[in-house]
TORKERO-175180 format. One line per field, with one value per residue (C-alpha): residue in three letters; x, y, z; residue number from 1; chain. Coordinates in Angstrom, 2 decimals, decimal comma, always signed. Example, Ala and Ser with C-alpha at 12.3 -4.5 7.8 and 13.67 -1.06 7.14 Angstrom:
! residues 2
res c(ALA_SER);
px c(+12,30_+13,67);
py c(-4,50_-1,06);
pz c(+7,80_+7,14);
n c(1_2);
chain c(A_A);
! end
This chain:
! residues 329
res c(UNK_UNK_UNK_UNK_UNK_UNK_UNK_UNK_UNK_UNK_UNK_UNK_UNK_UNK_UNK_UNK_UNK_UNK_UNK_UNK_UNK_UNK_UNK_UNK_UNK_UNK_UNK_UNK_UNK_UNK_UNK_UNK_UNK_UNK_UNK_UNK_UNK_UNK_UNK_UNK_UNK_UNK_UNK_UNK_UNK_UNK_UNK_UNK_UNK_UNK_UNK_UNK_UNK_UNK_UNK_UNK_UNK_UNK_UNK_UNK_UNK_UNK_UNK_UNK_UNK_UNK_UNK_UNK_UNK_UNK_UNK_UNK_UNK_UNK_UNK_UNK_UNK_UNK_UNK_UNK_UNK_UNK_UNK_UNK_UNK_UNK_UNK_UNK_UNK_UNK_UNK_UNK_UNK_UNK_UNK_UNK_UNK_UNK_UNK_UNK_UNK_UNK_UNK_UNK_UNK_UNK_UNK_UNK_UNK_UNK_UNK_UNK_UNK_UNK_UNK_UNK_UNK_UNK_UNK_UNK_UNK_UNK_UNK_UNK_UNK_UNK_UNK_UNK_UNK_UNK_UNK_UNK_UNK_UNK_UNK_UNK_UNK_UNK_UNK_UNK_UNK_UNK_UNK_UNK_UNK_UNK_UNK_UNK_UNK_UNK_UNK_UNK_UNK_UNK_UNK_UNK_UNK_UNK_UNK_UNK_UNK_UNK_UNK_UNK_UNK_UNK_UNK_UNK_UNK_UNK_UNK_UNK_UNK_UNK_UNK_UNK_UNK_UNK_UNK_UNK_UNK_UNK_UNK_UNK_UNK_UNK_UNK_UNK_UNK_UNK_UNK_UNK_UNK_UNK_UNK_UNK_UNK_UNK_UNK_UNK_UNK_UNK_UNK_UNK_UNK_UNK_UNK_UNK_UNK_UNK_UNK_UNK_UNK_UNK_UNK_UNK_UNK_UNK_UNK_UNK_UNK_UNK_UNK_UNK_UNK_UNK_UNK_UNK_UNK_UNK_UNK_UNK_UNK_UNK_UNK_UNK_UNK_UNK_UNK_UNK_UNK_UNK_UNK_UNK_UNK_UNK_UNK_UNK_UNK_UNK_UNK_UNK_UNK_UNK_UNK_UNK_UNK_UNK_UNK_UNK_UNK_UNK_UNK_UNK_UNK_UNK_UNK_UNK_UNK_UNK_UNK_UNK_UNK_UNK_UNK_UNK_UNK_UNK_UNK_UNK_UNK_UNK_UNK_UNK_UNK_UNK_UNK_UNK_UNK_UNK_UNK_UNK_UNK_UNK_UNK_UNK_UNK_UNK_UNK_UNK_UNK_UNK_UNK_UNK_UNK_UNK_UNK_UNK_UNK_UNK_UNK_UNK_UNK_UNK_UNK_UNK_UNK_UNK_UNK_UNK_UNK_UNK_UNK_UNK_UNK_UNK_UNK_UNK_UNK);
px c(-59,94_-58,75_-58,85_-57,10_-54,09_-53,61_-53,62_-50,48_-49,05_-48,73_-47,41_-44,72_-44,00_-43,58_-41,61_-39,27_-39,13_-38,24_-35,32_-34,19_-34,29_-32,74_-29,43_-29,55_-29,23_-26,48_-24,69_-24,08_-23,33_-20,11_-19,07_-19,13_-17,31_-14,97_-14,99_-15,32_-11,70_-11,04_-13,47_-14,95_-18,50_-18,54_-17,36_-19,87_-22,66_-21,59_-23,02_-26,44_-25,62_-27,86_-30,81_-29,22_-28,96_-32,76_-33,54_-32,10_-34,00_-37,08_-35,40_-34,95_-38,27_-39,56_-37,05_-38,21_-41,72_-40,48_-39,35_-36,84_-33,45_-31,71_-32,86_-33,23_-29,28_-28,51_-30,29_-28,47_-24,90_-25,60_-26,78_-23,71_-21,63_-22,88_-23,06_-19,48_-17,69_-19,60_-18,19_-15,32_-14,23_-11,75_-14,00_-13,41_-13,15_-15,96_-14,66_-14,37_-14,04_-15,71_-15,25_-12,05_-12,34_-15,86_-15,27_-17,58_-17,25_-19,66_-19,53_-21,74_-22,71_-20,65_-24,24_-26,24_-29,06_-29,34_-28,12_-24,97_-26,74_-28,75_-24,78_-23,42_-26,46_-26,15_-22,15_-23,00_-24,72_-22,63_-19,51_-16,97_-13,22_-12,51_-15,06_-13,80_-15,60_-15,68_-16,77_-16,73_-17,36_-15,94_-19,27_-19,83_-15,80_-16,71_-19,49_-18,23_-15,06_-17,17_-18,96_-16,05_-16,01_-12,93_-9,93_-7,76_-8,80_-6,80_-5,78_-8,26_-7,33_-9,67_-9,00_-5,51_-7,21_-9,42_-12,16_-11,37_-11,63_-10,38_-11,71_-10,70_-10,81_-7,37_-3,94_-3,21_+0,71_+1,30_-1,02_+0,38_-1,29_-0,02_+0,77_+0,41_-0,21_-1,15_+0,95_-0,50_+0,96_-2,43_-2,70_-4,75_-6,61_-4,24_-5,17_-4,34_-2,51_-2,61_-1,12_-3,10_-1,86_-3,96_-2,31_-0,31_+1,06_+0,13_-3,02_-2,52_-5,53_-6,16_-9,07_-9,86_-12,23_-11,02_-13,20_-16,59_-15,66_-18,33_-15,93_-13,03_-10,60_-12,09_-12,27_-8,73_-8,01_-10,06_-8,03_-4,69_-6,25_-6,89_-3,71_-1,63_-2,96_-2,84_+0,88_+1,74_-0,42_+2,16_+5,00_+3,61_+4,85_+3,78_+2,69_+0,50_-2,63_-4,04_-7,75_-8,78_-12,55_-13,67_-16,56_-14,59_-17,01_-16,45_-19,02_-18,73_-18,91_-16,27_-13,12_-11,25_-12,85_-11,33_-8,04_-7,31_-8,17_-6,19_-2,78_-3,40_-3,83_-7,30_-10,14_-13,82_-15,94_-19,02_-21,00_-25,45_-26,14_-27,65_-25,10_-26,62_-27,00_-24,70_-25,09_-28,50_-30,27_-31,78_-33,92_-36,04_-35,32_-39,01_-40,45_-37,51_-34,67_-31,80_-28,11_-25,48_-23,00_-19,46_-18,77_-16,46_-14,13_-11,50_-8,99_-5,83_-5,55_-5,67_-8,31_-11,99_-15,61_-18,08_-20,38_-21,42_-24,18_-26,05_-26,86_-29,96_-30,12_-29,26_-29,05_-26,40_-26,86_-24,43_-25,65_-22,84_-21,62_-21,03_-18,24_-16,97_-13,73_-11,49_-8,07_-4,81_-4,62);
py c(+20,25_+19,05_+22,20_+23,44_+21,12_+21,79_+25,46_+24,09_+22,39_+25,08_+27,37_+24,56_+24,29_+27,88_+28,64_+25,26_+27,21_+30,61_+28,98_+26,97_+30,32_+32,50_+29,78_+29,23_+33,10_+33,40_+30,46_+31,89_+35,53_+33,53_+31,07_+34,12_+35,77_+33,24_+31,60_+34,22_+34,92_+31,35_+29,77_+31,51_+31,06_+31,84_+35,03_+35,30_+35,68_+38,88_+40,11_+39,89_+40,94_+43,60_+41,41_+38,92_+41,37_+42,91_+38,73_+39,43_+41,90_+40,32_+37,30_+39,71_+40,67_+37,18_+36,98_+39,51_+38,11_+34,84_+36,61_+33,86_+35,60_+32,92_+33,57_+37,30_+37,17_+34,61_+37,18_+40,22_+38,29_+37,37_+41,08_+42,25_+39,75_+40,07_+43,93_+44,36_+44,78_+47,97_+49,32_+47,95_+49,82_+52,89_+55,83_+59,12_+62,22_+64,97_+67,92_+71,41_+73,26_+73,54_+70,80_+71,42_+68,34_+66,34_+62,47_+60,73_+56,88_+54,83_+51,40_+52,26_+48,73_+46,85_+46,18_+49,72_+50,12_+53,62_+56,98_+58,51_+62,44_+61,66_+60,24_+63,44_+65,73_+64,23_+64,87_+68,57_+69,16_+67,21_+69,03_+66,77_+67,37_+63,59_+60,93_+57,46_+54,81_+51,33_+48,98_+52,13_+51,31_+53,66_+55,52_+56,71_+57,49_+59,91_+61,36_+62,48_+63,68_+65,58_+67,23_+69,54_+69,15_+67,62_+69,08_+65,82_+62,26_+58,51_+56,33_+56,00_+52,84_+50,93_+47,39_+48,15_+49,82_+46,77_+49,67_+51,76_+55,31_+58,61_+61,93_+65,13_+68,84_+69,11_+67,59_+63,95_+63,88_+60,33_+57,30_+53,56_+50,68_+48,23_+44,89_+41,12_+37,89_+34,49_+31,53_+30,20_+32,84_+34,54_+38,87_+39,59_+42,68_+45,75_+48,43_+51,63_+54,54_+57,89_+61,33_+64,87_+67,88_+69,86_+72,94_+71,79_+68,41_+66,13_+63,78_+59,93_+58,11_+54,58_+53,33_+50,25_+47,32_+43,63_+40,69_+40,15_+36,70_+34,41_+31,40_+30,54_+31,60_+34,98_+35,11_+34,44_+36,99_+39,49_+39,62_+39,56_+42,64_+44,21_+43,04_+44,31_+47,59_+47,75_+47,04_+49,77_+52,26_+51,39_+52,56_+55,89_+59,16_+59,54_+63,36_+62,09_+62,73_+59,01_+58,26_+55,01_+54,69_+51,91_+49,24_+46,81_+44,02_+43,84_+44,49_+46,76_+43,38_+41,27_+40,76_+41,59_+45,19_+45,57_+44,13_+46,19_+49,51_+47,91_+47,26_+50,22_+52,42_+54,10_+54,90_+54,13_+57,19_+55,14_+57,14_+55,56_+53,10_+50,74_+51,21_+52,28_+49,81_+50,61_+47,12_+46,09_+43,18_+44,76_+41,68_+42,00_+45,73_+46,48_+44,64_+45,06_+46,98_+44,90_+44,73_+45,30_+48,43_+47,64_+51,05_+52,31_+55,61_+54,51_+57,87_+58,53_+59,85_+64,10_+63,89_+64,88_+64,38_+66,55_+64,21_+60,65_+59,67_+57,95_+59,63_+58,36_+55,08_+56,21_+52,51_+50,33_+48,27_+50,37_+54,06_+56,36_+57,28_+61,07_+62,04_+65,58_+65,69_+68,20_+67,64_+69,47_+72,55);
pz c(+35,74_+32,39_+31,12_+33,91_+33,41_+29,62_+30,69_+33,30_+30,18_+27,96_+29,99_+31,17_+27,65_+27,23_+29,84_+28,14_+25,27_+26,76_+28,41_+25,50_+23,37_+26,17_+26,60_+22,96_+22,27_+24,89_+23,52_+20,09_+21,16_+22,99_+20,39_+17,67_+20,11_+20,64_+16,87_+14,62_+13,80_+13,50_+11,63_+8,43_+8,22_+11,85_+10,93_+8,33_+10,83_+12,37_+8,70_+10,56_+13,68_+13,91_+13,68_+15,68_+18,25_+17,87_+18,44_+21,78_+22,75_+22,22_+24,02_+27,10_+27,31_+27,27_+30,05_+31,90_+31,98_+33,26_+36,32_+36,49_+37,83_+35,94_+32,62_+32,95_+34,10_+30,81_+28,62_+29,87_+29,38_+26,15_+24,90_+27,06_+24,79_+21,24_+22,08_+23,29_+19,71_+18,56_+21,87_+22,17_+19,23_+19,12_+18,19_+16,63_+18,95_+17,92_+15,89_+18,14_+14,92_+11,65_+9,12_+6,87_+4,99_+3,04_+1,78_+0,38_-0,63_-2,15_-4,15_-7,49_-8,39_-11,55_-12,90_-11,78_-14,67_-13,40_-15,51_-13,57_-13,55_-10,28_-8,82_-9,99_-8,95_-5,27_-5,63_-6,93_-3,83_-1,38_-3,07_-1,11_-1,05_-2,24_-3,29_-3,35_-5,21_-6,11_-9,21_-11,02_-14,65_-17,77_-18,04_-14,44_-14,36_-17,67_-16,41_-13,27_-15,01_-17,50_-14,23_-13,89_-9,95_-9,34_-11,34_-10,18_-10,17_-9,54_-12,59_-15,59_-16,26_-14,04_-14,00_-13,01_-9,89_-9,30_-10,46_-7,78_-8,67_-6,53_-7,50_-5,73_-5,47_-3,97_-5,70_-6,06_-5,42_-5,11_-6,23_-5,33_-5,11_-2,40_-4,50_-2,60_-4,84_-3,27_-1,17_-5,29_-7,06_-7,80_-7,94_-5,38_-5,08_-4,35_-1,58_-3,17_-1,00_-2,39_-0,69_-1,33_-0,51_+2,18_+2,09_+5,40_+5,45_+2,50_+3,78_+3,28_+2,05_+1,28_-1,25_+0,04_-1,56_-0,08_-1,21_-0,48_+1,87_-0,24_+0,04_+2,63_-0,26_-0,48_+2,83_+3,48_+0,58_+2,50_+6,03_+4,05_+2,35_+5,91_+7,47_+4,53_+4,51_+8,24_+7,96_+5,18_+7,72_+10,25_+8,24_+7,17_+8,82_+12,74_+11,94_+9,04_+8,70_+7,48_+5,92_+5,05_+3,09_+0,74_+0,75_+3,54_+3,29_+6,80_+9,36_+12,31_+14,30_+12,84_+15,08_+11,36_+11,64_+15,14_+14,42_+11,64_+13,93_+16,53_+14,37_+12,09_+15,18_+13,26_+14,93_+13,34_+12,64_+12,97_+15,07_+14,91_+17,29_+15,71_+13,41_+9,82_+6,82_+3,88_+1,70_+1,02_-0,68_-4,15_-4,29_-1,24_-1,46_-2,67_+0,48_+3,36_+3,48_+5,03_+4,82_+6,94_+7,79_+5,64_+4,15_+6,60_+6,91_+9,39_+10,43_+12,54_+15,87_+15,73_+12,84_+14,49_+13,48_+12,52_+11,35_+9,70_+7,40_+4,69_+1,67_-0,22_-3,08_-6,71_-8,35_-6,31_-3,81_-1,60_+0,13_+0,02_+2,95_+3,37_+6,76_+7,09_+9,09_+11,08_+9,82_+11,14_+8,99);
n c(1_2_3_4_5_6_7_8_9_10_11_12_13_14_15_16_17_18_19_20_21_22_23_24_25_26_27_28_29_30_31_32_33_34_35_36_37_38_39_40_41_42_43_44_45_46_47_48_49_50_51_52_53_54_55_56_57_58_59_60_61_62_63_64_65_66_67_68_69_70_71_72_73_74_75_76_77_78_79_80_81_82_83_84_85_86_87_88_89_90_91_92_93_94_95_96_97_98_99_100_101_102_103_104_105_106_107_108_109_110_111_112_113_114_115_116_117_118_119_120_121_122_123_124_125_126_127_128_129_130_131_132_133_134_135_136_137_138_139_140_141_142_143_144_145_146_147_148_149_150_151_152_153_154_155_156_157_158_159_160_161_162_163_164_165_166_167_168_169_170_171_172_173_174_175_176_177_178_179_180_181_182_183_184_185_186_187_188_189_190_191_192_193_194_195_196_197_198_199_200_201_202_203_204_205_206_207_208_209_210_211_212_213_214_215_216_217_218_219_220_221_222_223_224_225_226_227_228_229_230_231_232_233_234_235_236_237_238_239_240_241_242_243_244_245_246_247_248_249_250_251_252_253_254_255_256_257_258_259_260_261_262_263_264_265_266_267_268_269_270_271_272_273_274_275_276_277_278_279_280_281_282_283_284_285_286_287_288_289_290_291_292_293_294_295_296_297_298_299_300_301_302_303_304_305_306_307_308_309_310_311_312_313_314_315_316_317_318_319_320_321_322_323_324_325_326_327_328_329);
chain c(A_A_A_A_A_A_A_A_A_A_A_A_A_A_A_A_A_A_A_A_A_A_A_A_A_A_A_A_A_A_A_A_A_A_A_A_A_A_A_A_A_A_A_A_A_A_A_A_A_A_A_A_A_A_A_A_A_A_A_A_A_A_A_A_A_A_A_A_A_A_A_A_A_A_A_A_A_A_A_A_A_A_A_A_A_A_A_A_A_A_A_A_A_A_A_A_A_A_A_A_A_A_A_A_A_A_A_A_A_A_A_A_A_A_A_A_A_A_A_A_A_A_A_A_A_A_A_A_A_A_A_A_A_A_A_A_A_A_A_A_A_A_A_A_A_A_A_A_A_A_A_A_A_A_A_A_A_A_A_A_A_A_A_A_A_A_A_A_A_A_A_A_A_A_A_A_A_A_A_A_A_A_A_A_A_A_A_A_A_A_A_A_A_A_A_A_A_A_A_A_A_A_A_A_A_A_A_A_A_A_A_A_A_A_A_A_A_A_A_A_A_A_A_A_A_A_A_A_A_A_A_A_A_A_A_A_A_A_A_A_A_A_A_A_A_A_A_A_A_A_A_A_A_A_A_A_A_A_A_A_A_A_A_A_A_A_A_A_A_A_A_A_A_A_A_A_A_A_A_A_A_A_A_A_A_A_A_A_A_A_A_A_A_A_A_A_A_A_A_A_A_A_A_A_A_A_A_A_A_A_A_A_A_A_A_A_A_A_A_A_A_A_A_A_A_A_A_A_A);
! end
């Protein structure tokens, strides 16, 4: 009998704790949902969404074994709720023709130990149209100058591009960067919009690397980044062809990802579900490999997909990200 009752009591307390985690679950997927664009280090969690969500899964199936209607009805509304922003996103239509146009973007790490042959070996390979890159430091810029692939590349003088760097195969006709400074007075980092000739219509691209939001400063810093080059997106030509690629740090799940699709009229070309890691921790690197997806390539309405992708680790804590476009010829 006694041993029959503890039996009772553990499952009682199991079935506690099932409920507890199911509501609990449920309760942040709202308050993200509802928070995130208001308070900052609310925001900050949608940087581990992806596990967050993964958690609810697991949650569901402890549901699910409950065969409590209740909980199995919390647990679907809270996966329904935390899933809704990948989906909710404007997406890319697939290309019906062959791809006319390669970018590649990748952030190469200020402090990369690494030799930049293997960088230029994979960009050999890849042979993009236009690689766009970020913390690029005087000795990658040289070596991938010295390559011979590109015959036109961005500003060498880095710092004035916050180390943003632009390499193509086709002209560069116009290269501005998109200046803001603090309510403080302090020079914020500067969006840069170039134009390329295509052979058609000139294409309009924007490098893009906001802050990384580590403190409510940055993180304020970061959204006027977003906002301001949503704004100068706005103003560009109807019948343009528009590109924006950088290292965002801005997850697919942030409500600042969808609001600058939504007032820049772009459309995200994210295309894995779960969406693919792009930043990873180096540290735990050797034993997991987690991160979260904030290399983006955002593009207008009339530009196509053929496809999206990761291309493999060569030093940074970044994976380039490789998208080959349609574009109106």
């Amino acid at each position: 009998m006694a041993a029959f009752r503890r039996r009772l009591d553990i499952s009682a307390i199991v079935r506690r704790l099932t409920g507890l985690a199911v509501v609990a679950f449920a309760a942040i997927a709202c308050l993200v949902g509802l928070l995130a664009r208001q308070f900052w280090l609310v925001d900050l969690l949608t940087f581990a969404w992806s596990y967050f969500l993964a958690m609810g899964v697991a949650v569901l199936i402890v549901a699910l074994r409950t065969r409590r209607p209740v909980l199995v009805a919390i647990a679907v509304a809270g996966m329904v709720v935390a899933a809704w922003p990948i989906y909710a996103l404007p997406t890319i239509e697939t290309a019906s023709g062959p791809a006319n146009l390669k970018i590649v973007t990748a952030n190469l790490f200020v402090e990369n130990a690494r030799s930049p042959a293997d960088f230029v070996a994979f960009l050999r390979s890849e042979n993009p149209d236009v690689v766009v890159l970020q913390e690029t430091t005087g000795a990658w810029q040289d070596a991938i100058a010295a390559s011979g692939l590109f015959p036109y590349e961005s500003s060498r003088i880095l710092p004035a591009r916050d180390h943003m760097k632009v390499f193509s195969r086709r002209p560069i006709l116009t290269e501005t960067p998109l200046t803001q400074t603090s309510g403080e007075g302090r020079r914020l980092k500067q969006p840069l919009r170039l134009t390329i000739d295509t052979g058609a219509q000139p294409l309009v691209l924007y490098a893009i690397h906001p802050d990384t939001p580590r403190s409510l400063r940055q993180w304020h810093d970061r959204n006027d980044y977003l906002a301001l080059t949503a704004n100068s997106i706005r103003n560009d030509p109807k019948t343009s062809d528009i590109i924006v690629a950088g290292d965002w740090n801005t997850p697919l799940w942030s409500p600042y990802y969808r609001d600058f699709l939504g007032d820049s009229g772009l459309m995200s070309t994210a295309h894995t579900l779960p969406p693919a890691i792009t930043r990873f921790s180096l540290r735990l690197r050797r034993y997991l490999f987690i991160g979260a997806p904030i290399d983006h390539v955002a593009v207008s309405p009339g530009v196509s997909l053929r496809s999206w992708r990761t291309a493999p680790e060569f030093g940074s804590n970044h994976l380039p990200v490789v998208v080959e476009l349609e574009i109106r010829r």
